[in-house]
C-alpha positions in Angstrom: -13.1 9.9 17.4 -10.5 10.7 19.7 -7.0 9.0 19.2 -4.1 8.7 21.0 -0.8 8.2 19.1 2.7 6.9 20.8 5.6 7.9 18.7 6.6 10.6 17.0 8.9 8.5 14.3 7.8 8.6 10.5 4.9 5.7 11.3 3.4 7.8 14.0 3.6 11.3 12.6 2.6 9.8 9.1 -0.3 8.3 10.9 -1.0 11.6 12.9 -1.4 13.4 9.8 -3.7 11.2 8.1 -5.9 10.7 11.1 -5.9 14.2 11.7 -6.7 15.1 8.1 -9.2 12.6 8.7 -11.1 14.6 11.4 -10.4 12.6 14.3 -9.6 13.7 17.4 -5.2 13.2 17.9 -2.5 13.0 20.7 0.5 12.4 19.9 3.5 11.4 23.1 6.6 11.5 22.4 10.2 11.9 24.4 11.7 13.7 21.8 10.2 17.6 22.3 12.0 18.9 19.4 10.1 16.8 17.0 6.7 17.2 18.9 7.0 20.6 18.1 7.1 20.5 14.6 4.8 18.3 14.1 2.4 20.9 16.7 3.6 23.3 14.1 2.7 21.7 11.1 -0.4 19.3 11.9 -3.8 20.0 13.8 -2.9 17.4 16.8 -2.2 18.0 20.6 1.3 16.7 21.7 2.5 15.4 24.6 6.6 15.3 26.0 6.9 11.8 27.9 7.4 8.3 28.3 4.7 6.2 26.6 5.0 3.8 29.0 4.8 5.9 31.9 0.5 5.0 33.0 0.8 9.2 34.0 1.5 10.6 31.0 -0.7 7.8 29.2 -3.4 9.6 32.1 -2.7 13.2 30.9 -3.1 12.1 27.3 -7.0 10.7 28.6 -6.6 7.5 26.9 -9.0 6.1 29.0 -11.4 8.6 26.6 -9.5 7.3 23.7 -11.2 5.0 20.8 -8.0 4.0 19.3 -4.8 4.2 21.0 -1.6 3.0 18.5 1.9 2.6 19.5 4.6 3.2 17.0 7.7 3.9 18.8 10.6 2.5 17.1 10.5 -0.8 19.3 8.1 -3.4 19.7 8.2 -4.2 22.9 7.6 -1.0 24.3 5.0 -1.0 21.8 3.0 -3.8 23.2 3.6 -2.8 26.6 2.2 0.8 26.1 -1.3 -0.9 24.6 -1.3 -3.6 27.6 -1.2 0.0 30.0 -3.8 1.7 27.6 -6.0 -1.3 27.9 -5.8 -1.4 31.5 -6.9 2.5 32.0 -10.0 2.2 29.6 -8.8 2.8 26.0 -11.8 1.2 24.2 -9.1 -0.5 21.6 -5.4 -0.5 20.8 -2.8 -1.1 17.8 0.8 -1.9 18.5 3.3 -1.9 15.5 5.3 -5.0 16.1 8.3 -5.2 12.9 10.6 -8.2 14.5 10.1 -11.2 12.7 10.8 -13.4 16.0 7.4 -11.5 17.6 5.7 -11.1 15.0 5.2 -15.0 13.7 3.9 -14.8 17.7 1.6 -12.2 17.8 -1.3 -13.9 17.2 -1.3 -16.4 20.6 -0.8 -13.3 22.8 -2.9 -10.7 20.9 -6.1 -11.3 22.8 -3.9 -11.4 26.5 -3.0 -8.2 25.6 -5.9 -6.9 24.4 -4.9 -5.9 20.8 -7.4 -4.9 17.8 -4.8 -4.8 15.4 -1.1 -5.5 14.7 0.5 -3.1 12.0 4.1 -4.6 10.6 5.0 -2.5 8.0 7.8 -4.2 6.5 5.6 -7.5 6.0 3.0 -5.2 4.4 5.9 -3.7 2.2 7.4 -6.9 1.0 4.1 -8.2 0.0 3.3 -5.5 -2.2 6.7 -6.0 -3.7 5.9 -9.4 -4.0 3.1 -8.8 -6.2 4.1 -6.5 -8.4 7.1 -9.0 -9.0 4.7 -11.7 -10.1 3.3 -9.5 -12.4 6.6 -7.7 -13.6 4.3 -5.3 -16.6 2.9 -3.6 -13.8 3.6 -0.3 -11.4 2.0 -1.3 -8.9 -0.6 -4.4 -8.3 -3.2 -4.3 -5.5 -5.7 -6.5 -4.8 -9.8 -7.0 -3.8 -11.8 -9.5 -2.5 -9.0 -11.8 -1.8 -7.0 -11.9 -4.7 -10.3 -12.1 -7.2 -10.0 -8.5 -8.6 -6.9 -6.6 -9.4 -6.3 -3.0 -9.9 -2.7 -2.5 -11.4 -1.3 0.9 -12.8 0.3 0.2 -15.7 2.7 3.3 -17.8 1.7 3.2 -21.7 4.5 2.6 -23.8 4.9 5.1 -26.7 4.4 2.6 -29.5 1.4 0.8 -27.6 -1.8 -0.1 -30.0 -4.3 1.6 -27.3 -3.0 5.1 -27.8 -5.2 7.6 -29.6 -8.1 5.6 -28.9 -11.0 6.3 -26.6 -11.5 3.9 -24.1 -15.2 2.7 -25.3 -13.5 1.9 -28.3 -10.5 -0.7 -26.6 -13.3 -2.0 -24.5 -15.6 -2.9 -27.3 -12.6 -4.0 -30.1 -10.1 -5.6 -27.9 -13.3 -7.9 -25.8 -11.2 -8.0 -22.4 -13.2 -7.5 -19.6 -11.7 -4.9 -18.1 -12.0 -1.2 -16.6 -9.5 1.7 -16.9 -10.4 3.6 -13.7 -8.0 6.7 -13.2 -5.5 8.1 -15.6 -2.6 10.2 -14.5 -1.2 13.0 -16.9 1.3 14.8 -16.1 0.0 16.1 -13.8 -3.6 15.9 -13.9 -5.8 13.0 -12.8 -8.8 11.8 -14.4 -11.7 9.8 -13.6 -12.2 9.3 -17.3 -15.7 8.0 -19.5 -15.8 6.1 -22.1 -14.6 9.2 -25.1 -11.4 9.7 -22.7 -8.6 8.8 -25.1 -5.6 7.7 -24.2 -1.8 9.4 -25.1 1.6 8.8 -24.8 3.0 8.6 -21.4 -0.7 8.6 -19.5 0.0 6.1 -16.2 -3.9 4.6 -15.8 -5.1 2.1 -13.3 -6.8 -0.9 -14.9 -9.7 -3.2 -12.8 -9.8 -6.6 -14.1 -9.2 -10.2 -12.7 -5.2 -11.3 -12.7 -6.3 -13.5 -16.3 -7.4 -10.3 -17.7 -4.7 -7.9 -16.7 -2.3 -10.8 -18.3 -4.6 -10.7 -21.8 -5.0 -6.8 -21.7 -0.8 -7.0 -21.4 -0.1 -9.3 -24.1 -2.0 -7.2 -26.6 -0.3 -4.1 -25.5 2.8 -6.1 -26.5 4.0 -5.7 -22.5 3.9 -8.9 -21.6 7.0 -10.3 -19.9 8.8 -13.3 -18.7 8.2 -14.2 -15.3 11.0 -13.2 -12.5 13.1 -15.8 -12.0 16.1 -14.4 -10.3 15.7 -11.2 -8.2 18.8 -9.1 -6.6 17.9 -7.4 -3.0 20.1 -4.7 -1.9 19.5 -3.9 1.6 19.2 -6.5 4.0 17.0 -5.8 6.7 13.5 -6.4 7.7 11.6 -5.8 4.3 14.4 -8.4 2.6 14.3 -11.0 5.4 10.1 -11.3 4.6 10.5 -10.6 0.4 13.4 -13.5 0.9 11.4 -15.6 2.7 8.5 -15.3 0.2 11.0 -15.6 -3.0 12.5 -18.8 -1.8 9.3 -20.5 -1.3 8.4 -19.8 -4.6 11.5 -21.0 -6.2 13.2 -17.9 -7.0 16.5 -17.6 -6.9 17.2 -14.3 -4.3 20.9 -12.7 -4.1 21.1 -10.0 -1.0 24.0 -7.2 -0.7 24.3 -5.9 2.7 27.0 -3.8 4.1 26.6 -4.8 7.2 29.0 -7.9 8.1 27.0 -9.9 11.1 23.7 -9.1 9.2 25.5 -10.7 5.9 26.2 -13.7 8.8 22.4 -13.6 10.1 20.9 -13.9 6.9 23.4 -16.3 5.7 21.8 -18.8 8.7 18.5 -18.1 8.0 18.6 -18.7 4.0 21.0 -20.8 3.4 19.5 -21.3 -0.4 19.7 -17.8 -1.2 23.1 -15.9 -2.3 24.3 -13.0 0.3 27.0 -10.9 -0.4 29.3 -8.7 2.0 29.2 -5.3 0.0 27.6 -1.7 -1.0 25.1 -1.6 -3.0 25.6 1.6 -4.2 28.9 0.4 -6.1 28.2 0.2 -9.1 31.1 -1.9 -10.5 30.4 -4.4 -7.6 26.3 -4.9 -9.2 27.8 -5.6 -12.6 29.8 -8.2 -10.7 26.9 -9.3 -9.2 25.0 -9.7 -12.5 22.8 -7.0 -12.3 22.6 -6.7 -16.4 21.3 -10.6 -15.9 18.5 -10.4 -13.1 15.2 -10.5 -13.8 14.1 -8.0 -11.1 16.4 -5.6 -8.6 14.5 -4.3 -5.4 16.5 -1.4 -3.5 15.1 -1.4 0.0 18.0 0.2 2.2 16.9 2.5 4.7 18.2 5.7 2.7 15.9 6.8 0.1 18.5 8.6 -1.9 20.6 5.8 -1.9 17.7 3.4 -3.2 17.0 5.7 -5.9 20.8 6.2 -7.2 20.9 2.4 -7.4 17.5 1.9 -9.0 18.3 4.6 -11.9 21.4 2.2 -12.5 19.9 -0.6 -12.6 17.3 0.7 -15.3 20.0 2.1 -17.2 22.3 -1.1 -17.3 19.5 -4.2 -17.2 16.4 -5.3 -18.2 15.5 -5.8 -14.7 12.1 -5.0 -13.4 13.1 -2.0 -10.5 11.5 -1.7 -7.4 12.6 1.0 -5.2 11.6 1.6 -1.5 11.0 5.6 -0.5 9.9 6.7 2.6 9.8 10.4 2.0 6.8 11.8 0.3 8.9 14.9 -1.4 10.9 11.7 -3.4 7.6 10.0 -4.5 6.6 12.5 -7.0 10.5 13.2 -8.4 11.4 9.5 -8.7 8.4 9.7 -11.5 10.0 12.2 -13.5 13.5 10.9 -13.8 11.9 7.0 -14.7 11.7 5.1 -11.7 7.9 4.0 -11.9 7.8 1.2 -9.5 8.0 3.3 -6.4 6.6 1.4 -2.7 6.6 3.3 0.5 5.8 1.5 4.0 4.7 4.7 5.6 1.8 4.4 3.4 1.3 0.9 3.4 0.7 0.9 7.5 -1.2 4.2 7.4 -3.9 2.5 4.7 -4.2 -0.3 6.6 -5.1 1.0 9.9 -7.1 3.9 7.8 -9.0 1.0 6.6 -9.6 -0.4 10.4 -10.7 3.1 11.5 -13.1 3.7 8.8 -14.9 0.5 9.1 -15.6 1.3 12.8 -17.7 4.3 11.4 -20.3 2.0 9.3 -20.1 -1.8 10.6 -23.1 -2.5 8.4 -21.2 -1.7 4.7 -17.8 -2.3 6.3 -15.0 -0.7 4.2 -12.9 -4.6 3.4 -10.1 -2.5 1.7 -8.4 1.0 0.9 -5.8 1.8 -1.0 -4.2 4.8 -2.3 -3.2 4.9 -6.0 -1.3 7.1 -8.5 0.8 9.0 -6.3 -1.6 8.6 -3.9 -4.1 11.2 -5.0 -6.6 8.8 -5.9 -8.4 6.3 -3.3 -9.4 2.9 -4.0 -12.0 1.3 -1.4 -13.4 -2.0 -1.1 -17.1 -1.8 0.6 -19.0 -5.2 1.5 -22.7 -4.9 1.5 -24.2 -6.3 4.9 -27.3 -4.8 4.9 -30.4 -3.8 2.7 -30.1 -0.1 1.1 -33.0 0.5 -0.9 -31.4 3.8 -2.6 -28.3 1.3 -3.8 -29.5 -2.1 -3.8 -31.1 -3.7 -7.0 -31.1 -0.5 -8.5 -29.2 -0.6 -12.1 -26.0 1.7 -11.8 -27.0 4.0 -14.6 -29.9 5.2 -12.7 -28.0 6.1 -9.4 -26.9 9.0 -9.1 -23.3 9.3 -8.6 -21.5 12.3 -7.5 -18.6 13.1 -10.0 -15.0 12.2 -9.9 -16.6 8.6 -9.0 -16.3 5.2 -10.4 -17.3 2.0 -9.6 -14.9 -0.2 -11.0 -15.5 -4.1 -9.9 -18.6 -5.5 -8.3 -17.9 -9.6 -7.2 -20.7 -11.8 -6.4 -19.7 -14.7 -4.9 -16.9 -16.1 -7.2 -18.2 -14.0 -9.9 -16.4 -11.1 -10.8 -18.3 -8.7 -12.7 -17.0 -5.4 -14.7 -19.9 -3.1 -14.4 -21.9 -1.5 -17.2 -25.1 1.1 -16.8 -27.1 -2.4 -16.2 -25.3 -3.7 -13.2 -26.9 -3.4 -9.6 -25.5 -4.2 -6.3 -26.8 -6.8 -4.5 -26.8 -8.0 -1.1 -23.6 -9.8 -0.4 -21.6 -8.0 -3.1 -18.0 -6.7 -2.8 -18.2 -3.5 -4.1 -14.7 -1.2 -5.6 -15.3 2.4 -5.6 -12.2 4.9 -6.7 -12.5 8.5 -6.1 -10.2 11.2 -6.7 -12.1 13.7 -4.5 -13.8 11.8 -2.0 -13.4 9.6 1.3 -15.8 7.4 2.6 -17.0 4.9 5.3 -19.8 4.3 3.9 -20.9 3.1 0.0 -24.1 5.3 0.3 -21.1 8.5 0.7 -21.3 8.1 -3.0 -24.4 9.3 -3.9 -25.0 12.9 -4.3 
């Protein structure tokens, strides 16, 4: 498909990689030439220099040949202005990445004037993955299928846990907790293990179950813990204003340090039950003042990534607080790992899933992909497939008797409000919601699985 991408910023050239990588067709405009050029350098897309906004160099880029066109320059109103003047010269459908809360509680009683398919905000999409993995505090990193009815949560074994040394056929059958321990991360290695994979110190794995299992499988591995009441934000912009938002409502009580003075004012106005403090975050004397050895959980979310990550490794060191730490750049993800940070969220990611999972399901709109997520470092992909339509090859067939191409799992199938943690004797039925992780494979399609 071709695809036409405006801005060149970390959202646009993440999401020119990805679509590229992808196979599509990308053209990326941008003012800035400098930056087009590297990214010409480095990534299979053609670039345009120029205005966004300007209908002849939205002309030159053919948009009017264009699928999808998406506009992620760093403000939203050019944003939405650039898909109202791809719209008018053909483009078949456009996304605008809209991040101000004021336009974005909006969005939906002008999306259809404007022709949007979809609106990306990745700060929303950030906080609510914080969000979750706050509610369940044992946990990396929580996602979740078939709204809310299946979770798949990665999850670091402690060194005295009781499932180590064990295969996993054996914690299935002697612990009776309906779950599945879909990809285990080693080093690292990743696996797509079986059932004689056992498990050793340090191993990160993903676990499928419903949010009442994942809390029984935690409380026999002895990692249960109490439930966040008090949270400390450091970094008060976007992501903070929709985290706060959502931690208030829930009864939390939320403490924000921002440097910034009239932002300290802002979110002051706007919160008036939460605590915000006039400071760095990055002092350390000032977090002990703040309580930091006290919170229940401390989310850095500034927009420096080394800075979030000197303040997170504090934190870890002097609390008991469950750390969250926002990182943009992918050369961080993989070192914040290996010096303990384990909760690690980027929004880059976050936006580029969610409009992978848009593009894919235009491929296949009979076994729509619901879902995708990328998992343990993101070198494994999680994708949630809804089955519209009758597949003889897949459908009633039990899963031990399809064959599978390797470095595939299925991990959850839900029928209805029944979840169901598949065996060799499970089929697929039409209506299901079907999770599939791979470690090697992408797919539009659930019948991409078999060989």
């Amino acid at each position: 498909m071709k695809m036409v991408i405006i801005g060149n910023g970390k959202a646009g050239s993440g999401l020119a990689s990805m679509l590229s990588n992808e196979g599509h067709d990308v053209t990326v405009i941008d003012i800035n030439g400098t930056a087009l050029e590297k990214t010409q350098n480095t990534e299979d897309v053609m670039c345009i220099e120029g205005n966004g906004i300007d209908a002849d160099v939205q002309r030159d880029a053919a948009v009017n040949k264009a699928g999808i066109v998406i506009a992620a320059t760093h403000y939203d109103e050019v944003n939405l202005l650039c898909c109202l003047i791809a719209k008018k010269l053909g483009a078949k459908r456009t996304i605008a990445r809209v991040r101000n809360p004021e336009y974005h509680k909006q969005i939906d009683f002008i999306r259809d004037d404007l022709g949007l398919s979809m609106v990306i905000n990745p700060e929303s999409i950030t906080a609510d993955e914080i969000l979750r993995v706050l509610i369940t505090p044992a946990a990396a990193k929580v996602e979740v299928f078939e709204k809310g009815k299946m979770e798949l949560v990665e999850y670091k074994i402690p060194d005295n846990s009781p499932i180590l040394d064990r295969s996993l056929l054996e914690i299935y059958k002697q612990t009776g907790i309906k779950l599945l321990i879909c990809a285990v991360q080693r080093d690292s290695e990743i696996y797509i293990p079986g059932g004689n994979f056992v498990l050793r110190p340090g191993d990160r794995i993903s676990i499928a179950a419903t949010h009442k299992d994942i809390e029984r499988f935690f409380k026999m591995c002895g990692s249960i813990k109490d439930k966040v009441k008090s949270c400390i934000i450091v970094g008060g912009g976007r992501i903070s204003y929709y985290l706060t938002r959502s931690l208030l409502g829930m009864g939390m009580h939320v403490k924000i340090i921002e440097k910034d003075l009239d932002n300290c004012k802002r979110l002051a106005q706007l919160f008036p039950k939460a605590s915000v403090i006039h400071g760095d975050g990055t002092d350390q004397d000032m977090l002990a003042e703040e309580g930091i050895r006290d919170a229940d959980a401390f989310v850095a979310v500034t927009g420096i990534d080394e800075e979030n990550i000197i303040m997170s490794l504090y934190a870890k060191n002097n609390s008991n607080a469950k750390v969250v730490t926002k990182v943009n750049r992918d050369s961080y993800v993989g070192l914040t790992g290996q010096i303990g940070l384990d909760c690690i969220i980027s929004p880059k990611h976050l936006a580029t899933s969610s409009v992978l999972t848009y593009v894919r399901s235009l491929d296949n709109t009979e076994s729509n992909i619901e879902a995708i997520y990328h998992i343990v470092d993101n070198r494994v992909e999680a994708a949630e497939f809804k089955i519209r339509e009758n597949m003889p090859r897949i459908i009633g067939v039990p899963l031990k008797d399809l064959k599978i191409k390797k470095n595939i799992l299925i991990c959850s199938v839900v029928r209805g409000r029944q979840v169901m943690i598949p065996d060799g004797s499970t089929t697929i039925e039409l209506g299901d919601s079907v999770v599939v992780v791979s470690k090697e494979h992408r797919f539009s399609d659930i019948r991409d699985i078999l060989e």
